[in-house]
N, C-alpha and C positions, 0 to 999 in steps of 0.2 A: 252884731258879730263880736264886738271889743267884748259881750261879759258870758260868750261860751268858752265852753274847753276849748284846747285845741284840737282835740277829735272832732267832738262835735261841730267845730269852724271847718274844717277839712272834708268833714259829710256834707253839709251844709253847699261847701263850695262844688263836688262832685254830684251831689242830686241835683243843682241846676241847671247842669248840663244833658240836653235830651240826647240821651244814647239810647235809644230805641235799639232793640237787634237788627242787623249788625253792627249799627253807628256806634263809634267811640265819643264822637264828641270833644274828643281834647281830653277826655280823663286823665288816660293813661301817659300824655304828656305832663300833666298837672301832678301827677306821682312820682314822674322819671325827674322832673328835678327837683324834688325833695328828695329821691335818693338818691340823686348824684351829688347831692350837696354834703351826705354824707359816707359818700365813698363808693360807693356801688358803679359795676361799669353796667350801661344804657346799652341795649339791641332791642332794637324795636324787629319784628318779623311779620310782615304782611301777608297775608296768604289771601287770594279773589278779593273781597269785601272786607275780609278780617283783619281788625289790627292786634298785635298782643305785643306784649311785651317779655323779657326776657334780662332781670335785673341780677347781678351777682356781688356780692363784694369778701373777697376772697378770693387764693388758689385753692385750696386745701381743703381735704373733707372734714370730718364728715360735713354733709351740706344742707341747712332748717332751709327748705322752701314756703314761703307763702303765697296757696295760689287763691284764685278769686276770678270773678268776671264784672265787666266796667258796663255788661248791656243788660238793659233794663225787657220788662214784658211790656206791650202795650198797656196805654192809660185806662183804657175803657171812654165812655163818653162823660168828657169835661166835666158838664155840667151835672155830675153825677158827687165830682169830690167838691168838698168843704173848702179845699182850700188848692189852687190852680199847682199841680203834680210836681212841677219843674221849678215851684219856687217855693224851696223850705221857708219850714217855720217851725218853733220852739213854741209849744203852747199844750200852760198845765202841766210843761215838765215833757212832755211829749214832742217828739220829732216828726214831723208830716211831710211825706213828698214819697216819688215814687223810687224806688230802690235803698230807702232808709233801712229795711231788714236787709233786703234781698239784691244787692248786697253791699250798696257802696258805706254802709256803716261799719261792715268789717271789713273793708277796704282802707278806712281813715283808721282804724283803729290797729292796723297791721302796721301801716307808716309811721305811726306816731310810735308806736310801741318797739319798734325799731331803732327810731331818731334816738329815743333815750336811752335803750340798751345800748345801743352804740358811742353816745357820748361818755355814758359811764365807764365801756368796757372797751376801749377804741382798739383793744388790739387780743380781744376774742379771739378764742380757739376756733377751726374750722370757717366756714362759709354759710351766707345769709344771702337767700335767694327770693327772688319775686317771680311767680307767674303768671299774666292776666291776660285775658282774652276779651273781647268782644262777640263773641260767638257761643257761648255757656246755653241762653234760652233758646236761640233758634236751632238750626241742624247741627253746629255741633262738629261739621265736616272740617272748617279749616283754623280751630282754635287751637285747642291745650292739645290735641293730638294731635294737630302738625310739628307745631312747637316739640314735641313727647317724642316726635320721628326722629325732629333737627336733633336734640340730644342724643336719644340713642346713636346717631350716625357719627357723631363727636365724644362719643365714650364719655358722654361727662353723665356721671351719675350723682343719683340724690337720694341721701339716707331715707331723710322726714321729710314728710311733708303736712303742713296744717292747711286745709281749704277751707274757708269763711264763710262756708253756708250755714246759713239762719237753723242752727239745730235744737236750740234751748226750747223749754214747752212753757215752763212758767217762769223759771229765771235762771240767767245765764250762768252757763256754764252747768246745769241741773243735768243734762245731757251732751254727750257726746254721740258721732258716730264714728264708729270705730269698722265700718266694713258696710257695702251695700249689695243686696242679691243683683241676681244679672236680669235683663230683659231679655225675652226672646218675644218676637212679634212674627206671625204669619197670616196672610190673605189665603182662606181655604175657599176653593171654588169646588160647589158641590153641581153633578150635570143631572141636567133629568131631562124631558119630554115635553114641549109645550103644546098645548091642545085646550078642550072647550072641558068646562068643570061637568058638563052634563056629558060627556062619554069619557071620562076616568078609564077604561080600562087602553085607549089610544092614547094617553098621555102616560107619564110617568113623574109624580111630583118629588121636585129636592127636596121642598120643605119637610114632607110626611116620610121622607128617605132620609132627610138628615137630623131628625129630630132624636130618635134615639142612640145616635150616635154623638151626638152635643151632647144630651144627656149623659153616656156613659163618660165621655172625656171630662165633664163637671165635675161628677163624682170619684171621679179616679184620686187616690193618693200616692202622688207620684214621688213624694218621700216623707221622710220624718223629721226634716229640719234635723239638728242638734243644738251644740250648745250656746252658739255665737246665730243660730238665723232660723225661723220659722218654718216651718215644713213650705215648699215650691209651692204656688198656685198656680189654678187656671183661670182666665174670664174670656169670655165672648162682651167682646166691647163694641162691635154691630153686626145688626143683620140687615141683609138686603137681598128682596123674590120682591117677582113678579110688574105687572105693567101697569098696577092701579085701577084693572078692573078688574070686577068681582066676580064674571063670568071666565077666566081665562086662568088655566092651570101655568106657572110659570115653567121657563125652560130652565133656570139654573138658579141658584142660592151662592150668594156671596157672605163671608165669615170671616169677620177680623178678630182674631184670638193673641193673648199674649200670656208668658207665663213669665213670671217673677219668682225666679229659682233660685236656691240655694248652693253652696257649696257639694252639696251632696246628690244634685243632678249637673247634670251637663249638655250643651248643645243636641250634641250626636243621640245621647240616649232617649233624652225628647220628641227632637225628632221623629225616631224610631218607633216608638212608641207609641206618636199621633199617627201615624201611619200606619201603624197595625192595630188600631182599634178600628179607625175607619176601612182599612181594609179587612176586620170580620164582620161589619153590614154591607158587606158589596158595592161601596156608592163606587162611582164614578166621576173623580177627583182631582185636581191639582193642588199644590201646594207653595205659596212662593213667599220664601224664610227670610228673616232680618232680625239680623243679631245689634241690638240697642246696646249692650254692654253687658262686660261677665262676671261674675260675680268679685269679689276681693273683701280682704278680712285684715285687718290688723290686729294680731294677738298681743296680750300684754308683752310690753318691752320695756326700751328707752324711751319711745317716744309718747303712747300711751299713759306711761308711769309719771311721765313728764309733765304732760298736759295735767293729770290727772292732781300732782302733787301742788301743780299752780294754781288749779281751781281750788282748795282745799286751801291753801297759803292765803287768797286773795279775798274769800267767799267763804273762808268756813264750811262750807258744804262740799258732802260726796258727789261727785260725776257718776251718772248711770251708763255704762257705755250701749251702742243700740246700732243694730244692721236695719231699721225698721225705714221706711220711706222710699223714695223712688232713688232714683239714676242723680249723680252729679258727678264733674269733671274728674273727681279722684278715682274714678274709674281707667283713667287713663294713664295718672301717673302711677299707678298700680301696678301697671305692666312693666314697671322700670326695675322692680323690685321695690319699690320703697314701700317705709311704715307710712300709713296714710290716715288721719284722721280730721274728721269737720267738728269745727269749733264757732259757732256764732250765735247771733242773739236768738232772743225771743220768736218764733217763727208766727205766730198768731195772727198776722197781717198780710204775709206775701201773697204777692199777686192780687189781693184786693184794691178796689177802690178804697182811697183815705189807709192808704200802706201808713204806718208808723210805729216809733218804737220808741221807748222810753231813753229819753238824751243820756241818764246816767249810766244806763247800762252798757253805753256805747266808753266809757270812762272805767267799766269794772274790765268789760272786753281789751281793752287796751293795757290796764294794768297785769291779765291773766296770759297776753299774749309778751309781755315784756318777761313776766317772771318764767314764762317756760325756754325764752332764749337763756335765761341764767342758769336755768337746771341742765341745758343741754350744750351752752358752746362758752358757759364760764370755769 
């Protein structure tokens, strides 16, 4: 430990603690007093299962929050990685354990990046915040959007925000995300007739009733994207007919469908839409809606400009900014108003067996997260 960084000593310390979701493990203690030690006032907010935290140091705006989450996805089976998940190791320059990407590297790398900007600048323009949760990979129900409620109901607002997920493709800071489409998920129950496959006309099958209508909702284009996000999709991500034998027409077709839309749809007009294709083949339907999250953008500004001017300071290289990928928490502090951008390492490992990431990069991240606190609260 004495000849790592001290990022990489502080990763190191926080991947061997199993925070499985929703377990904290003691992380988020193990962060709350490194910031307290330099200045930040501590509120921990527990919500069912979940621990998160809630650091600030400052009254004053505007306010750089850094958020993150401290719970890991399951290992997979053991004997599967190279080297036991919960206990780092630096090897060939490489970092191994589970949540090295995803995300407790940009978790140490936020701390640390802070410690120094704040010893240097101890008396910073505005406010420096922390948000972390324990609940990011499981449901999601009582983390950064509880915590997201508490503030709005305490008027305490947050300009920026930077959240720590794993975005880089080949090397950090290569990309940003600067906005993510929204999910929508629905269980379509399609009804038909069960009966014997040899008298077809006393049955009524879903499957041969829902299949051109799957079809038509496939091929629909339900917009054009623009200039920050890909035109909306759709996928049928399962199907489920019938009793498993091969003599027996099923009575009903179950359809798990999700679109990942853009700025340029929305909830209601979806909706709508899916329901009026299927109601021009006649079926007979239900529909039951869940909204994962809604889309959000952050357009060049401050805080983009920001990020953008530190990778380029630090790395030499242009940032690509990218709405491309799934759901993560910044979805939530979006709704606050704030600019919202993810800034982390290499993502090439998350969620695998033998997760790791190159130990320097976790040393460029921390230098990229210092230098954008100077472009924004110096």
């Amino acid at each position: 430990m004495t000849e790592l960084s001290p990022t990489v000593a502080l990763a190191c310390e926080l991947i061997s603690r199993d925070s499985t979701t929703p377990v904290d493990a003691g992380c988020q203690q193990l962060m709350a007093e490194r910031l307290a030690a330099c200045g930040f006032v501590i509120e921990s907010m527990r919500f069912g299962e979940v621990d998160n935290l809630w650091a600030r140091r400052g009254t004053e705006g505007p306010v750089l929050c850094f958020a993150g989450h401290t719970d890991v996805v399951p290992t997979g089976p053991l004997d599967k990685w190279s080297n036991p998940p919960f206990a780092p190791v630096v090897r060939d320059g490489m970092l191994h354990g589970r949540g090295a990407a995803d995300m407790k590297g940009s978790l140490a790398a936020m701390v640390v990046g802070v410690e120094r900007f704040v010893a240097a600048h101890p008396d910073h323009r505005g406010s420096i915040a922390f948000l972390i949760t324990s609940d990011e990979e499981g449901p999601a129900l009582d983390g950064t959007v509880r915590v997201v409620d508490t503030l709005k109901a305490r008027d305490e607002t947050v300009e920026w925000c930077i959240v720590g997920e794993p975005s880089s493709t080949e090397r950090v800071g290569d990309v940003v995300k600067n906005g993510r489409r929204g999910s929508l998920n629905a269980r379509l129950l399609i009804k038909g007739k069960q009966g014997h496959v040899a008298y077809p006309h006393l049955a009524r099958n879903p499957i041969h009733l829902a299949a051109p209508a799957l079809a038509e909702l496939a091929a629909e284009v339900w917009d054009e994207g623009n200039a920050f996000f890909p035109p909306t999709s759709f996928q049928i991500s399962n199907i489920r007919a019938g009793t498993g034998a091969t003599n027996v027409v099923p009575g009903e077709l179950e359809a798990l469908i999700n679109f990942r839309f853009s700025t340029e749809s929305n909830v209601d007009s979806l909706q709508g839409r899916t329901r009026e294709i299927l109601g021009r083949h006649g079926l007979d339907f239900e529909l039951d809606w869940t909204v994962s999250g809604l889309p959000f953008l952050t357009e060049p500004g401050a805080l983009l400009d920001g990020v953008a001017a530190a990778i380029l300071h630090v790395t030499g290289r242009q940032t690509q900014p990218s709405t491309s990928g799934g759901t993560s928490d910044g979805r939530f502090i979006a709704t606050m108003g704030t600019q919202v951008v993810e800034l982390g390492p290499v993502n090439a490992t998350i969620h695998q067996v033998d997760e790791c990431i190159c130990a320097d990069d976790l040393d460029t991240l921390t230098d990229i997260y210092e230098a954008t606190l100077c472009r924004l609260l110096v």
